[in-house]
C-alpha positions in Angstrom: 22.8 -70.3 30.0 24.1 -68.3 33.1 25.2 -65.5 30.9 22.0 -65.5 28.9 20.2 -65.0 32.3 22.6 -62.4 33.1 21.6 -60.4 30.4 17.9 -59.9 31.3 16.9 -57.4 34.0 16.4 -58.7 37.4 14.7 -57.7 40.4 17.0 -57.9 43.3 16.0 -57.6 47.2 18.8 -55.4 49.4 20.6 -57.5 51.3 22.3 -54.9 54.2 18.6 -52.9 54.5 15.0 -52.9 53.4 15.0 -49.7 51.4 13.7 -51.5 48.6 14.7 -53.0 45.1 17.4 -52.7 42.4 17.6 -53.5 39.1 20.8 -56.0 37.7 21.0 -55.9 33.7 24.3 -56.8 31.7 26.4 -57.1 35.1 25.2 -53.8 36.4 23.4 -52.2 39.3 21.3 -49.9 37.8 19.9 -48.5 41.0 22.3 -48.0 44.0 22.6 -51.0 46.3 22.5 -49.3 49.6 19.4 -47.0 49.0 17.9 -47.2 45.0 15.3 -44.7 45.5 17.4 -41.9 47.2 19.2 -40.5 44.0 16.3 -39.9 41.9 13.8 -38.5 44.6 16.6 -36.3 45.8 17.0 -34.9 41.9 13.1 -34.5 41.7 12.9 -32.6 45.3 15.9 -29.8 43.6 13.7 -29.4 40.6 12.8 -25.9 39.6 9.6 -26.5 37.2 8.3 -23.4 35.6 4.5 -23.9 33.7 4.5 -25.3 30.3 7.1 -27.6 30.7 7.8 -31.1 29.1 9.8 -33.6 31.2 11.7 -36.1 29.5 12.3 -39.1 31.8 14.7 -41.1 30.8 15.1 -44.7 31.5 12.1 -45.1 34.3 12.3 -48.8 35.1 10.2 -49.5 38.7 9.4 -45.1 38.5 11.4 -44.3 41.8 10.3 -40.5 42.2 7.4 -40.3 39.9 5.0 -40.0 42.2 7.1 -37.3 44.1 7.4 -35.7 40.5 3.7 -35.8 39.7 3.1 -34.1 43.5 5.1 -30.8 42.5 4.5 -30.1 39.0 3.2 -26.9 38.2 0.3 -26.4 35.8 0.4 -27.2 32.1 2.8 -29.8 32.3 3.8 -33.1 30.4 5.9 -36.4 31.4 6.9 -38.7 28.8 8.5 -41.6 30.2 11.6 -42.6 27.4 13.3 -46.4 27.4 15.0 -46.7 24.5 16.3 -50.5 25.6 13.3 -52.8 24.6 14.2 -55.3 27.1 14.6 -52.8 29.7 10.9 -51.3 28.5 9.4 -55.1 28.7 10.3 -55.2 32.2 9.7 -51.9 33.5 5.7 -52.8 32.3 5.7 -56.2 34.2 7.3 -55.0 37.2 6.8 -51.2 38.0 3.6 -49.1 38.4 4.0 -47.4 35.4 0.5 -48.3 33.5 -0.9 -47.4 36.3 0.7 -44.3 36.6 -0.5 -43.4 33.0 -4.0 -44.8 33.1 -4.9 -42.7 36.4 -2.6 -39.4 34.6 -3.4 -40.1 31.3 -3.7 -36.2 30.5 0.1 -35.7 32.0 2.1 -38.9 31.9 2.9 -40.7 28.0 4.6 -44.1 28.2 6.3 -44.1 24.7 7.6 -47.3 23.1 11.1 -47.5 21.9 10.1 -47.4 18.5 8.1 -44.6 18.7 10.5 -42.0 20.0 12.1 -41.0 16.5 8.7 -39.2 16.5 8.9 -37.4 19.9 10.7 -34.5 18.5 7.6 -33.9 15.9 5.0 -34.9 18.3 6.4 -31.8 20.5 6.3 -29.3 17.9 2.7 -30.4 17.5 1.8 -30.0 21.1 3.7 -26.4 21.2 1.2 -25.0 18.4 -1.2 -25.1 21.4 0.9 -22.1 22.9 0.7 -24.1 26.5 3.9 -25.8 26.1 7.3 -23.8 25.8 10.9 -25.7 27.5 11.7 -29.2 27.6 13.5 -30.5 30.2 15.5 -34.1 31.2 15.3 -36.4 34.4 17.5 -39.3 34.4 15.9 -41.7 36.1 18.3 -44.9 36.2 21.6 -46.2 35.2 20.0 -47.6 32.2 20.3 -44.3 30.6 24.6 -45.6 30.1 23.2 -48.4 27.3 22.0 -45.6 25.3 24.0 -42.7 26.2 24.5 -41.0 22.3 20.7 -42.1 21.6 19.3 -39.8 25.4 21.5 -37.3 24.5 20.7 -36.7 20.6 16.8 -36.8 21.6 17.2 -34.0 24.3 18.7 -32.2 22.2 16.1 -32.7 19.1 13.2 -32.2 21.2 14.3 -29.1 22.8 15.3 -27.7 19.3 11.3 -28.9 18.0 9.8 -26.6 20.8 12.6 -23.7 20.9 12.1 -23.9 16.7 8.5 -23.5 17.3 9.2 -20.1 19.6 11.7 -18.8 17.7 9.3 -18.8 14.2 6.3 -17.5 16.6 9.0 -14.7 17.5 9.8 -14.0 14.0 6.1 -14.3 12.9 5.3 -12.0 15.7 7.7 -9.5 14.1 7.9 -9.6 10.7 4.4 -12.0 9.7 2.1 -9.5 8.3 4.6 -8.2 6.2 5.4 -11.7 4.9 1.7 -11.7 3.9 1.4 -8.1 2.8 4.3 -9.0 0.3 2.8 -12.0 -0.6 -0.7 -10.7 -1.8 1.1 -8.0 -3.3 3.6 -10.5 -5.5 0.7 -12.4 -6.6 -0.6 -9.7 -8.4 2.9 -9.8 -10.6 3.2 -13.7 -10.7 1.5 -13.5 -14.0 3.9 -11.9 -16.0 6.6 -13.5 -14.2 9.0 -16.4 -15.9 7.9 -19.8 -13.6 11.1 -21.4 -11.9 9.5 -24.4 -13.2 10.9 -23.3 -16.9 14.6 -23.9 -15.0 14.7 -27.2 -13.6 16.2 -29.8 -15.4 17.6 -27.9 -17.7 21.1 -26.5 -16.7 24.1 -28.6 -18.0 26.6 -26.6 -17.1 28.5 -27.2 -13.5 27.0 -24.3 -10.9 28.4 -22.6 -8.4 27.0 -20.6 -5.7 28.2 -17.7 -4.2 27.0 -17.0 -0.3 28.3 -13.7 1.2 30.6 -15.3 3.5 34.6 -14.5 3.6 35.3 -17.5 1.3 33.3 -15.9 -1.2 36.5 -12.6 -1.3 39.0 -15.3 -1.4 37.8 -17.1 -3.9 37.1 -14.4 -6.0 41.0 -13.2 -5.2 42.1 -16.5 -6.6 40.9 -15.2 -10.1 39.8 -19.2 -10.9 36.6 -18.2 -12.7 38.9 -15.3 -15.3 41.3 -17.9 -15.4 38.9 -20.9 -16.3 37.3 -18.3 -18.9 38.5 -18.0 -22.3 39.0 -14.5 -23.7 35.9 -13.2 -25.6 33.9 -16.7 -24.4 31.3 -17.7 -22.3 31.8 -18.2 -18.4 31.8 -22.3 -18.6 29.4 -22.4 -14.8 26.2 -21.3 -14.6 26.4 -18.8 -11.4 23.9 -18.4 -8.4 24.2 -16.4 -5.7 22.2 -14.7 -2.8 21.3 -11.2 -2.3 24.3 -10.0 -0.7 26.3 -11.7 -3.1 25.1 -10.2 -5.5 27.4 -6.5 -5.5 30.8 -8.7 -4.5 30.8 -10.5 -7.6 29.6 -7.4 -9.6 32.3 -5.0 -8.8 34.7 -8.1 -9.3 33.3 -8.7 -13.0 31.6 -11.6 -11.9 28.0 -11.4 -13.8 25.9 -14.1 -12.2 23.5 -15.9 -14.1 20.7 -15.7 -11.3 20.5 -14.0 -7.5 18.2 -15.4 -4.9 16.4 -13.5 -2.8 13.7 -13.5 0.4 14.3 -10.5 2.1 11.0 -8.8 3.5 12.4 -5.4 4.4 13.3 -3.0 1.6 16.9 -2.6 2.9 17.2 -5.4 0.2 16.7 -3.2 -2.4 20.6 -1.5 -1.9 21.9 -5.0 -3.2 20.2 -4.8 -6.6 21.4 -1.2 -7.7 23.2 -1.7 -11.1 21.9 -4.6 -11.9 22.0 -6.1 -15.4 18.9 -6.4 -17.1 20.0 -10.4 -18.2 20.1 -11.4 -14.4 17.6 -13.4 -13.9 15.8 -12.6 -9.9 14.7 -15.8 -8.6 12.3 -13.8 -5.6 10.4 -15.5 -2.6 6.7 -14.5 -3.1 7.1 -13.3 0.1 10.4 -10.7 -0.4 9.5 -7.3 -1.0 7.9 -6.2 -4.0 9.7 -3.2 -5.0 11.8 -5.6 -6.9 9.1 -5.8 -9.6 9.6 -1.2 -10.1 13.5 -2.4 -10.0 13.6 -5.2 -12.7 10.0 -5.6 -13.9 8.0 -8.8 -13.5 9.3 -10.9 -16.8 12.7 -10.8 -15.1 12.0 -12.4 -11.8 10.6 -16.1 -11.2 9.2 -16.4 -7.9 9.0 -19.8 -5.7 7.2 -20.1 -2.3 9.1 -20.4 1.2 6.3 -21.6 4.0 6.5 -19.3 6.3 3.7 -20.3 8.3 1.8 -23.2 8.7 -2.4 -23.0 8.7 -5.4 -23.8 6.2 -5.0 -20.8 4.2 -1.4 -21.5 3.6 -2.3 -25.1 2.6 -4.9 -24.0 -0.1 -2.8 -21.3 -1.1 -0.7 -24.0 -2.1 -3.0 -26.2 -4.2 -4.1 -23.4 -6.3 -2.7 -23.9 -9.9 -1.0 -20.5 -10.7 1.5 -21.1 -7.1 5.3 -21.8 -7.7 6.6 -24.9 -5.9 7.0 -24.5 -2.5 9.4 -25.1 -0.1 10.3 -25.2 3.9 11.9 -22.1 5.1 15.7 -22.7 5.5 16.2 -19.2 7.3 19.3 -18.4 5.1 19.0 -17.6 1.5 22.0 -19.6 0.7 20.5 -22.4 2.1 17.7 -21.7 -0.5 20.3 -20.9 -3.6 21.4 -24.5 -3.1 18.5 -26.1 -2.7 17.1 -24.5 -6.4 20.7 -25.6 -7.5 20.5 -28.6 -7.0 16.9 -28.6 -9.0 18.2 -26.7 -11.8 20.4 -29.1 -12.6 19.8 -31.7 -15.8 20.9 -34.6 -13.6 22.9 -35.6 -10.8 25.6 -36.0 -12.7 26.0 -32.0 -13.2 28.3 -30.9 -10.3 27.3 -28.3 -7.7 29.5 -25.9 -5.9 29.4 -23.4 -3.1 31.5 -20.8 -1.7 30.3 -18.1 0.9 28.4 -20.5 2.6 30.9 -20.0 6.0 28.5 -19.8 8.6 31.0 -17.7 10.6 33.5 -15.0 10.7 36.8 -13.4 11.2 37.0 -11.1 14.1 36.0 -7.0 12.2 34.1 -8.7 9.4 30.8 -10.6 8.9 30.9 -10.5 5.1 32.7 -10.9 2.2 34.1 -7.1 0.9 31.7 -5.1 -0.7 28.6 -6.3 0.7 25.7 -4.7 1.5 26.4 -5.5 5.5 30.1 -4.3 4.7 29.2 -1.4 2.8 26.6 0.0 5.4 29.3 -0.5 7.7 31.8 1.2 6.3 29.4 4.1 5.8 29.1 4.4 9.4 32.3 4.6 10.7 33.9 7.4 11.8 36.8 8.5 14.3 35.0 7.2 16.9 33.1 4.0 15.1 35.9 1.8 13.8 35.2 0.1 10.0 35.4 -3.2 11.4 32.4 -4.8 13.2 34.1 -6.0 16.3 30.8 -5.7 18.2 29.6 -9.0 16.0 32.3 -11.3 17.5 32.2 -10.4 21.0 27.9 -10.7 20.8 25.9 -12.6 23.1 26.5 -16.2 22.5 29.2 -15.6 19.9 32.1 -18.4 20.3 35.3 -19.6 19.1 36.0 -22.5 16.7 38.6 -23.7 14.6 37.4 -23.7 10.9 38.4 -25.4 7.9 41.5 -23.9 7.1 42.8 -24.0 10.4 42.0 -20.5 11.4 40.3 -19.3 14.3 36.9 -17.8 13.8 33.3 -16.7 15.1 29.9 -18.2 14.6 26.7 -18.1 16.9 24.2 -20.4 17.7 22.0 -19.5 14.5 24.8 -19.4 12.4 25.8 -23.2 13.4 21.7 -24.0 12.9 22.1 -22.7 9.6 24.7 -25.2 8.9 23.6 -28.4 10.6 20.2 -27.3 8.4 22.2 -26.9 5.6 24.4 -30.8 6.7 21.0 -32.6 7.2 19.2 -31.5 3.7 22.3 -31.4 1.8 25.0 -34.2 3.2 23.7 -36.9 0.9 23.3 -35.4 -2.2 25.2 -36.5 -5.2 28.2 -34.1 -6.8 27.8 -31.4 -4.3 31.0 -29.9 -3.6 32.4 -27.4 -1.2 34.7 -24.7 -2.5 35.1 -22.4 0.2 37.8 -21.7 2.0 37.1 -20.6 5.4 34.1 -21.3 7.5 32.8 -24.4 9.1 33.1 -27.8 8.2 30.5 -28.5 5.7 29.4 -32.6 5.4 30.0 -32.7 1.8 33.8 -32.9 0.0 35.6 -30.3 -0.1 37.9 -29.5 -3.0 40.9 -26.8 -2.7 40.2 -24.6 -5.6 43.3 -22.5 -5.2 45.8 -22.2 -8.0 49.3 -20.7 -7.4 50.0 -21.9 -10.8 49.3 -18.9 -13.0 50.3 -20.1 -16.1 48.1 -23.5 -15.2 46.4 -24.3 -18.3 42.9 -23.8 -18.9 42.0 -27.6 -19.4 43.5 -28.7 -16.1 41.3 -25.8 -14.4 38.3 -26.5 -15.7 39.1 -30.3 -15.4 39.4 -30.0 -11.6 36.4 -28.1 -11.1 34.5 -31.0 -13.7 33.9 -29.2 -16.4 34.8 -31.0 -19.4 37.0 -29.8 -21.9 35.1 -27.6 -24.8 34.7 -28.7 -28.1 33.0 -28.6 -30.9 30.8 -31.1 -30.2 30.5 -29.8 -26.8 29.4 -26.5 -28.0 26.6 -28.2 -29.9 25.8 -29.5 -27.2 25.2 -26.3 -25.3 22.9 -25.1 -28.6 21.2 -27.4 -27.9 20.7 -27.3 -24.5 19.2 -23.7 -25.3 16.6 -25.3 -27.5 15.5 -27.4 -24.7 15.2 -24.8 -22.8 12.9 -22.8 -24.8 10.5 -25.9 -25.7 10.5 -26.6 -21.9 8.6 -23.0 -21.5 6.5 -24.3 -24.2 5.6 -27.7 -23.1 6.0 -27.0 -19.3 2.5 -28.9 -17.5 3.8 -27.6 -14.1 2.1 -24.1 -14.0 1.5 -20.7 -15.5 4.2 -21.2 -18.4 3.9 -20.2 -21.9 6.2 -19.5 -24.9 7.2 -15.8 -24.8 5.5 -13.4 -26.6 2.0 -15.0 -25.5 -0.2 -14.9 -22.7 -0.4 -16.2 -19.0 -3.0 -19.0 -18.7 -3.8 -18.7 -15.2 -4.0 -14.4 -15.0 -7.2 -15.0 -14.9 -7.1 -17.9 -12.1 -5.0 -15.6 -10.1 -7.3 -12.3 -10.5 -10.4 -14.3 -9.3 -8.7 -15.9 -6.2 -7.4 -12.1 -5.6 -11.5 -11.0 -6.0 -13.0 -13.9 -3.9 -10.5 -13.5 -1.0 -11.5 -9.5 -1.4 -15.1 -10.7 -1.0 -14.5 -12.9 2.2 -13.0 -10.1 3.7 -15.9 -7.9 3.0 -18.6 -10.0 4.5 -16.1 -10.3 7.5 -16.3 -6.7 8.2 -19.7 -6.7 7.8 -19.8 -10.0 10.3 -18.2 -7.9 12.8 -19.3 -4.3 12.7 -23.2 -6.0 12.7 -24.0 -5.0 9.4 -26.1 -8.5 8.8 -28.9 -10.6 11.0 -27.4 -13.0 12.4 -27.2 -12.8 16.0 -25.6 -14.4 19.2 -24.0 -18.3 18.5 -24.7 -18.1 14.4 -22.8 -15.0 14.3 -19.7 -16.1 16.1 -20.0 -19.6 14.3 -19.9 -17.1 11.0 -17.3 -14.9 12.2 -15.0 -18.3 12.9 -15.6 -20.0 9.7 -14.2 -17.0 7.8 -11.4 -15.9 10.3 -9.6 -18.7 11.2 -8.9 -20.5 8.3 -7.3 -17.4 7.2 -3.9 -17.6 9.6 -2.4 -14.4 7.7 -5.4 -12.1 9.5 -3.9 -12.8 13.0 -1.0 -15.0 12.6 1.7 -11.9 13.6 -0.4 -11.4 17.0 1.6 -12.5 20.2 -1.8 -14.7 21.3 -2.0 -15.6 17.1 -0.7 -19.1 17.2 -4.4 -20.3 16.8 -7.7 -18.7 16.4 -10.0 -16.8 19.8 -13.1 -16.1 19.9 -12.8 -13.5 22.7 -13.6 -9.5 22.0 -10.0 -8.6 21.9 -9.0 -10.5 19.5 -12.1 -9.9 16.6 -11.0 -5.9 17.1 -7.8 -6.9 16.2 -8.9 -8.9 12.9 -11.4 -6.1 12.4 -8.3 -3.7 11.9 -6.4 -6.2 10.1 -9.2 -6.6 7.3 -9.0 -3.0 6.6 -5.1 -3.1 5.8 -5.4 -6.3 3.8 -8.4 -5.0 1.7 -6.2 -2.1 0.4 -3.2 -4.5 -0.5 -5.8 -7.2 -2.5 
């Protein structure tokens, strides 16, 4: 019975002085004995706090310093009071200040219940779409924090990525948003003659590998395992994805790859696609540029939709009938390669592999040789400009690791986001494999693909890779296969898919979306250079119900992380309507 009771938090009086009272939980003093209040005020009286911060305070129990806290924060600020112990929560309620503390702040101070603070990290990037709210910061407020030490820490670290995630993509969309939507509008007028991804998933029996444009990508190619796995005069036995810069690697090494991936806005992209065969199938991101389309014509591509930005328009956009499937933007296109992959597939059973997904370098060189980031390189150098990029390892937060072959190389900070995006959407899925050979650790098996062997057999190659030996009956399998294929196109429900040869059901949807978003922006202008008679609070009320569901008018503005209804920013959607009306 004694150790049950010593189990549950108590209140304890000091016995040497008055200064107050400490808490006792699972043998511990979870306040100091001598003075319990003197740590944390002294912690709160050294904070810097900037505007727009969220305080994480961790482990409040009787809320020693939060009324010192409360007294210096700045404007636009947030407490969110975190106990992860539900025992320690229980009697923090029964025997601390802390309702009160939130019912007199309730528009500053959130008491969150253990079970709801999974969802802090989304709950913040909610609040940061307001603009207000842009660093988190955390305030240890007792020794309680030491029951859940792992838990404190990986929910820092989570909500200050939700925020910084939010700023970063405002950043980006800042930059580079009203080209996303310029390409996007200009796609959609091709999307009708395109091939859907939909005819693609499901379908592929064959093992895939995908090629990223890391350094594994050069070795493996060195290795010679695909020319030794092939048969002379036969059919490569993978199906072969790759990203953009990829794409010239595996060309100049006789690698043809069955499809290349590719999101990038900026017509530098276009460099990559030069000599391209007309069988390689572009797999384009409605929002990538559209020169692609004069490169390799519209029934060569088969575009899908990456979210850049979230909003009303963006949702509808979405429920029309004639979009691709749409998915959340990964930031790297090999991130996206995989993710297609592993829908392309017939079943889980079909193995997926993928080289040149590093996520870091050696010290001179960023890419695998020969791509595009190589090549440009390599242009540029001179007597003075070295061919290697040494500039890239000795950047501003560039570091040091030790990667999976033992090697020392370089990554940065969005290079490891890229892979912890790439371990938490694709650690769990079934026969995904990692070939590579330098890099970092991925979270799915790895299996050495290198052969010193050369006179290894082709059956114990293709067997360690899981492709099963061919056969007859497998090559009547594969004919089949092909028929499936074209009677998917035929019967595909999905979207704008017909047999070849015929035409696109939904041209017509996609012209008369094109026409009526024409004829919203129309009437806009006409809203705001007074060309109609409405006046005063209807016309404003007007102007807003056009503009702001319609994020892509004002969504790369600096303020443009919601609608205003102030002067300078209707000029600035005046202008935009002009540039949008030419592209539509």
């Amino acid at each position: 019975m004694e150790a049950l009771i010593n189990q549950k938090p108590c209140v304890v009086q000091k016995i040497e002085t008055p200064q107050g009272f400490s808490v006792s939980y699972k043998n511990h003093f979870l306040y100091s004995k001598y003075n319990p209040s003197k740590n944390i005020i002294t912690a709160v009286e050294n904070l810097k706090l900037l505007p727009g911060t969220v305080i994480l305070c961790f482990s409040p129990l009787l809320c020693y310093g939060l009324s010192e806290l409360l007294q210096k924060l700045p404007e636009n600020c947030l407490l969110f009071l975190c106990e992860a112990d539900s025992a320690l929560y229980d009697f923090s309620l029964k025997e601390s200040d802390i309702s009160n503390f939130c019912k007199n702040t309730s528009e500053k101070v959130f008491n969150c219940h253990p079970k709801n603070l999974y969802e802090l990290p989304l709950h913040l990037y909610d609040l940061s779409k307001s603009g207000i709210y842009k660093r988190v910061i955390r305030l240890d407020m007792s020794g309680g924090i030491q029951f859940n030490s792992d838990f404190y820490n990986k929910l820092f670290s989570a909500c200050t990525d939700s925020v910084m995630t939010f700023w970063k993509n405002r950043i980006t969309l800042t930059r580079f948003g009203r080209r996303y939507s310029r390409n996007l509008f200009e796609n959609l007028h091709y999307l009708a003659d395109s091939k859907p991804i939909t005819d693609f998933f499901n379908t592929i029996q064959k093992p895939i590998i995908v090629f990223g444009a890391g350094e594994s990508t050069q070795k493996f190619i060195d290795n010679g395992l695909l020319r030794r796995c092939t048969p002379r005069n036969d059919e490569v036995p993978f199906y072969i994805l790759c990203a953009d810069t990829a794409l010239q690697p595996l060309l100049k090494n006789g690698i043809k790859p069955d499809g290349v991936f590719v999101e990038e806005a900026q017509s530098v992209i276009v460099k990559a696609f030069t000599g391209t065969a007309s069988d390689i199938r572009i797999f384009a991101g409605l929002s990538s540029i559209p020169n692609l389309v004069h490169i390799a014509g519209a029934n060569r591509l088969s575009y899908f939709y990456t979210e850049y930005a979230d909003g009303n328009f963006f949702d509808s956009l979405k429920s029309q009938i004639f979009m691709p499937p749409a998915n959340k933007p990964f930031g790297s296109v090999g991130l996206t390669a995989v993710y297609y992959a592993l829908k392309f597939r017939k079943n889980e059973n079909i193995p997926v592999y993928v080289t040149g997904l590093d996520f870091s370098y050696s010290t001179g060189l960023t890419h695998t040789k020969g791509a595009l980031a190589h090549i440009l390189h390599l242009i540029q150098s001179n007597r003075l400009v070295p061919p290697q990029n040494y500039s890239a390892a000795f950047g501003p937060g560039s570091e040091k690791f030790i990667g999976k072959n033992g090697r020392t190389v370089i990554t940065t900070p969005t290079l490891k986001n890229y892979a912890n995006m790439f371990n938490s959407f694709f650690g769990e899925e079934k026969n995904l494999f990692d070939i590579g050979e330098s890099g970092i650790k991925l979270s799915i098996p790895h299996i050495d693909c290198f052969v010193t062997n050369e006179s290894a057999c082709l059956p114990s190659l293709q067997a360690k890779l899981g492709y099963p030996p061919r056969s007859d009956e497998n090559t009547a399998e594969q004919h089949d296969y092909k028929a499936d294929s074209n009677r998917h196109c035929e019967t595909s429900a999905n979207r704008h898919c017909e047999a070849e040869g015929r035409g696109n059901p939904y041209q017509n949807d996609i012209a008369a979306y094109l026409q009526n978003e024409r004829e919203s922006l129309e009437y806009l202008r006409n809203l705001l250079t007074g060309k109609t008679d409405l006046k005063e609070e209807k016309l404003l009320a007007e102007i807003k119900k056009i503009a702001e569901p319609r994020e892509y008018l004002y969504l790369h503005f600096p303020d443009g992380y919601r609608f205003a209804e102030n002067q300078s920013f209707l000029n600035r959607i005046r202008t935009e309507i002009d540039f949008f009306l030419k592209i539509l």
